[in-house]
C-alpha positions, -999 to +999 in steps of 0.1 A: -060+391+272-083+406+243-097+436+237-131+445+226-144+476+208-176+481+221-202+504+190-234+498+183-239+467+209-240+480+243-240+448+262-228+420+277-251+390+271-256+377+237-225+398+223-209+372+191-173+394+191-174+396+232-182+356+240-153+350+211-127+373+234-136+363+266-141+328+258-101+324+249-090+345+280-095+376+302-112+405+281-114+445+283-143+462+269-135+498+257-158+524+239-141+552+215-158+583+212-152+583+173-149+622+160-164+615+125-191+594+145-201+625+165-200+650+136-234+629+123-247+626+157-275+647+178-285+661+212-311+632+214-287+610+206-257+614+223-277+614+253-294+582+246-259+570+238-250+580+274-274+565+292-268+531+271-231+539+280-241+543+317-261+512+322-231+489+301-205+505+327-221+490+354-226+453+339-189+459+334-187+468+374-208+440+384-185+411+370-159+433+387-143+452+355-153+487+342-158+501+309-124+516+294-137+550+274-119+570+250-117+597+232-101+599+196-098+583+162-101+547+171-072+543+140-049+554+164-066+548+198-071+513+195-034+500+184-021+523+210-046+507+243-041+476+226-006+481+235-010+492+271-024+467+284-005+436+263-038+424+240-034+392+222-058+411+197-085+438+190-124+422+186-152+438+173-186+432+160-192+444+122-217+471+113-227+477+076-229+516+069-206+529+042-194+549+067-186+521+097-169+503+065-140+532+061-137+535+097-132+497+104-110+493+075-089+523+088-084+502+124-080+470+102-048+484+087-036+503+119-035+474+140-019+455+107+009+478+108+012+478+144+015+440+148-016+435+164-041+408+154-072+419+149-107+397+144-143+410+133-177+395+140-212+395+127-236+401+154-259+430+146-286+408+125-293+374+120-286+370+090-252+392+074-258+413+044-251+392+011-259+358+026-294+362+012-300+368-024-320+359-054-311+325-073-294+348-096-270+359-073-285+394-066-292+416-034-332+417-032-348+449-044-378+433-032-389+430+002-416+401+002-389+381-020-364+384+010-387+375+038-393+342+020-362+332+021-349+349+056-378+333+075-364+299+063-332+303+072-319+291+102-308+318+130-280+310+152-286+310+194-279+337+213-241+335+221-228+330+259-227+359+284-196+360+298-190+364+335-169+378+360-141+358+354-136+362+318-128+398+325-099+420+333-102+433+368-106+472+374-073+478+392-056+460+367-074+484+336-065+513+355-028+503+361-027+501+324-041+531+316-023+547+343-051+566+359-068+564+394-104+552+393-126+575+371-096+598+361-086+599+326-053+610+310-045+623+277-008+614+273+014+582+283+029+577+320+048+555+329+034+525+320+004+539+306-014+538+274-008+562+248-044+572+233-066+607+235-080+609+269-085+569+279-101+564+311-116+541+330-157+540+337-154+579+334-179+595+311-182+625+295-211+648+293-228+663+262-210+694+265-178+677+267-185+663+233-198+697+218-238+691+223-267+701+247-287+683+268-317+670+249-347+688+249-371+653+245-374+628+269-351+595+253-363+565+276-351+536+297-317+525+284-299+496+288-305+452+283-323+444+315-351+475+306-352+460+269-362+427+284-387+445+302-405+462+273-398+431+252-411+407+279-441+432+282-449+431+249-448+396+241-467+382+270-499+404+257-496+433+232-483+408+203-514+389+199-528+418+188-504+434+170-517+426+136-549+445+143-538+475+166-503+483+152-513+510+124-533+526+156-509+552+178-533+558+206-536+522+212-498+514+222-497+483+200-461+484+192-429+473+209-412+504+214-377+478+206-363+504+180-338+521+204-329+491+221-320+470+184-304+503+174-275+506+203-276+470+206-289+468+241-300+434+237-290+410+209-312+402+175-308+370+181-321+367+220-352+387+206-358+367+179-354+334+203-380+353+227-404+360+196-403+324+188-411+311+224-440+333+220-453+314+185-449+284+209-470+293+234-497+306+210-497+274+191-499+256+222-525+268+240-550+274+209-548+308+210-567+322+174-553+316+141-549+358+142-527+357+173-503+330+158-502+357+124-497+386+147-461+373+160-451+367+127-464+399+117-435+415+143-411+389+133-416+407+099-404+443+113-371+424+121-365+413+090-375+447+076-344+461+092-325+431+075-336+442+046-329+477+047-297+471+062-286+452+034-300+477+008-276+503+022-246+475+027-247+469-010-257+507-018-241+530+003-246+558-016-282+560-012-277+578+023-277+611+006-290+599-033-324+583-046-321+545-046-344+546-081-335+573-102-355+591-128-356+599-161-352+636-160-353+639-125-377+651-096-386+690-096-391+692-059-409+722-045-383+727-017-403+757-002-387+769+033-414+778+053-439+750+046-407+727+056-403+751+092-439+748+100-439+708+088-411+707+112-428+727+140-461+703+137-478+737+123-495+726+095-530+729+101-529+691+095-537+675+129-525+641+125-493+653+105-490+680+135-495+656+163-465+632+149-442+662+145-447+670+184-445+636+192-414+637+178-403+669+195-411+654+234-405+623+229-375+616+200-401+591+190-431+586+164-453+556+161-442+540+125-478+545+106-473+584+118-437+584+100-454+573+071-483+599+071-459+627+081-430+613+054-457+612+024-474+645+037-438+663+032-426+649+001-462+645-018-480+675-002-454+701+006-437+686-030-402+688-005-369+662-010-374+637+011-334+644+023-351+672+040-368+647+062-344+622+065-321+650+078-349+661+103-358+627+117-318+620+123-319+651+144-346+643+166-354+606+167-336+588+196-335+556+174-323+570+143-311+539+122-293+552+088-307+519+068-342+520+085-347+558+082-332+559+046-349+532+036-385+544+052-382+579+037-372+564+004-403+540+001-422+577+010-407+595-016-411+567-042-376+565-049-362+537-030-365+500-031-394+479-031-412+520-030-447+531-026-457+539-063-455+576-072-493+580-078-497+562-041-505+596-019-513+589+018-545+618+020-533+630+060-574+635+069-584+601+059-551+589+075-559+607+106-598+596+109-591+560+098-558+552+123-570+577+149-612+576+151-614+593+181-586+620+178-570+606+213-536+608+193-542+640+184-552+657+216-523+639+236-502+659+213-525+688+197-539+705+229-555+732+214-578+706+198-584+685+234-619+704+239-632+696+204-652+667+190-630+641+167-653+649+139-646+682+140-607+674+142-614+654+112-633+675+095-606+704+102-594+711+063-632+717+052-641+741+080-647+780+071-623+807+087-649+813+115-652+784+124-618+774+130-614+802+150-646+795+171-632+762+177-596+764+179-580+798+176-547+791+181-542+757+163-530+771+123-554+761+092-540+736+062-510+754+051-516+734+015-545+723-001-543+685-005-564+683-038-541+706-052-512+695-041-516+660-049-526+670-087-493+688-086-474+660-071-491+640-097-474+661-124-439+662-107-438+624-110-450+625-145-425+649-155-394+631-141-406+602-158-402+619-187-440+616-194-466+639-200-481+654-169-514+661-188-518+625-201 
């Protein structure tokens, strides 16, 4: 039998490293609760995790396994379970953080010393960091260079789902483990598996893993709800996503991020589902617009290609700028316009509304990240680490490539990066992408009585009349003008220019 390491690809169907294992024999599917994992993880996201967890379990259950769950460093966890229940060899899917990396190469030499074979997959894109590059040889820098070439390339199918009897019965996993059903135990029995608290289908809470329950709502987990919201949005919401996307009261976009980011349904079944739907527009004369549209959404997957390649090939750029600068970036780093940025207080209602968003929902709609990203780093004149740091707290599908990359193109310092003299103004943001404030007063209520011109109009008001029309809602904590000037002159400056020129 074969054992496979479940991480970030909490399911069955359309699994590359799961079809290979079960495929050549009966397979176990465990998941390690990795230490150095959890110390860069969240409330919002452990939970999410758990639920995803949850709903994997009891795919496992249904073809008459369960989900083996442990607790440890999976250097020494997985050569030990490995072990216990006889595997022919440890399978796993690859994942491309600098961090994954060190872990993976950790097991990779643990399992090498213990005799074990060992075999690792890729899975999590279509197309594996490296395997596109410029004619020179390079990784792309470039985003629109890369899409050329990854929409030409050819994507493999979605790989077989296996079923019942390609997998290690219950009673047999917790023979092995030496526990009863949903019992764990933290030292070998008699027969048992040596390994920090391996159980079977038993999962721990948040607390047990040193976190609280979240404070947002995280959403449906799992791969049949991801089919759901995928099948949703394709059969409708696609067609016009090229028009509506940019627009957060209009519920334009897919809402996929959480489901690509555990893995809850495979890159490559989306993409095959995205493709059916080009079909179906081409074949039924559906408007040039509608065809562009899919291939506008076929363009966020290859985004998160792109970006996870950027950090494959530059791992350091998780906590450094991407493009570095002259004489470097004087950022303004002022604490208590970063609180109130993070508390949606700053008198900015579009900027506000994505904050709280954020707060209820461990979600913002992407053209919000982008107005609250360039509001912090070109307004409040604050490191966009501060942000990144922020939105890996909260957001339920925190991605490190995506997120890195997004607050990098922000701050002007990553690849393929908004220029520095770009400034999103958050007013004209607000009253082009959200006309009638309905964005706004979902997530601003002390603005729901007020007229959207007045929301918009909300930096230019007097003192009186902000507090005639909204009295507790804060006024502009900055003034744009001014602050973009400055930002103007902070650019100039690391560029070793001078700001007055």
């Amino acid at each position: 039998m074969e054992l496979f390491w479940h991480r970030r690809d909490l399911r069955i169907a359309d699994n590359v490293g799961l079809a290979a294992a079960a495929d050549r024999g009966k397979a176990a599917g465990v998941f390690v609760f990795d230490p150095d994992v959890l110390d860069h993880a969240s409330d919002v996201r452990v939970r999410r995790l758990l639920d995803g967890l949850a709903v994997l379990r009891d795919a496992y259950r249904d073809r008459e396994s369960d989900l083996l769950v442990a607790r440890g460093d999976p250097e020494s966890v997985l050569p030990s379970l490995a072990d216990g229940l006889d595997a022919d060899r440890v399978v796993w899917n690859r994942d491309y953080t600098g961090l994954a990396r060190e872990r993976d190469a950790a097991v990779r030499r643990a399992l090498d010393s213990a005799g074990i074979a060992r075999e690792a997959h890729h899975d999590a894109v279509l197309h594996e960091p490296g395997s596109i590059r410029t004619n020179a040889g390079d990784p792309y820098s470039v985003y629109t260079y890369y899409w050329r070439k990854w929409t030409d390339r050819e994507t493999d199918p979605p790989a077989a789902t296996p079923d019942s009897a390609d997998f290690l019965d219950a009673e047999a996993l917790r023979a092995a483990v030496g526990a009863e059903d949903g019992a764990s135990t933290d030292a070998r029995t008699d027969g048992g598996v040596a390994a920090d608290r391996v159980a079977v289908g038993d999962l721990p809470a948040p607390g047990d893993l040193g976190f609280s329950e979240a404070d947002a709502e995280v959403g449906l987990a799992g791969t049949e709800a991801a089919r759901d919201r995928l099948d949703a949005f394709l059969s409708e919401a696609v067609f016009a996503y090229g028009k509506d996307r940019d627009y957060p009261s209009r519920e334009a976009t897919s809402r996929m991020s959480a489901f690509l980011k555990y893995g809850e349904i495979g890159v490559r079944e989306a993409y095959e589902a995205t493709e059916r739907a080009m079909e179906t527009a081409e074949s039924s004369d559906r408007p040039e617009e509608h065809v562009e549209s899919i291939e506008e959404f076929q363009q966020q997957l290859a985004w998160r290609e792109f970006y996870a390649q950027v950090l494959y090939h530059n791992p350091e750029v998780v906590t450094a700028n991407y493009k570095t600068y002259e004489e470097g970036i004087e950022w303004r780093d002022d604490s208590e316009e970063i609180a109130a940025w993070k508390r949606g207080e700053t008198g900015y209602p579009i900027v506000d509304a994505g904050m709280r968003q954020l707060r209820e929902e461990a979600f913002m709609h992407n053209r919000v990240r982008m107005i609250v990203a360039s509001f912090l780093t070109k307004d409040l004149l604050a490191d966009w680490r501060h942000g990144y740091e922020h939105f890996r707290e909260r957001l339920a599908d925190h991605d490190t490539a995506n997120d890195n990359g997004g607050w990098q193109w922000a701050a002007s310092t990553g690849t393929d990066a908004q220029p520095y003299f770009r400034i999103f103004n958050p007013m004209t943001q607000g009253e082009r992408y959200d006309p009638e404030a309905a964005y706004i007063k979902e997530y601003v209520p002390e603005m729901r009585g007020l007229d959207a011109d007045l929301i918009h109009e909300w930096h230019e008001l007097s003192t009186t009349q902000r507090a005639n029309a909204a009295p507790e809602y804060p006024a502009p904590i900055v003034d744009h003008s001014e602050r973009r000037e400055e930002a103007l002159e902070m650019y100039k400056r690391a560029r070793g220019e001078d700001p007055e020129e």
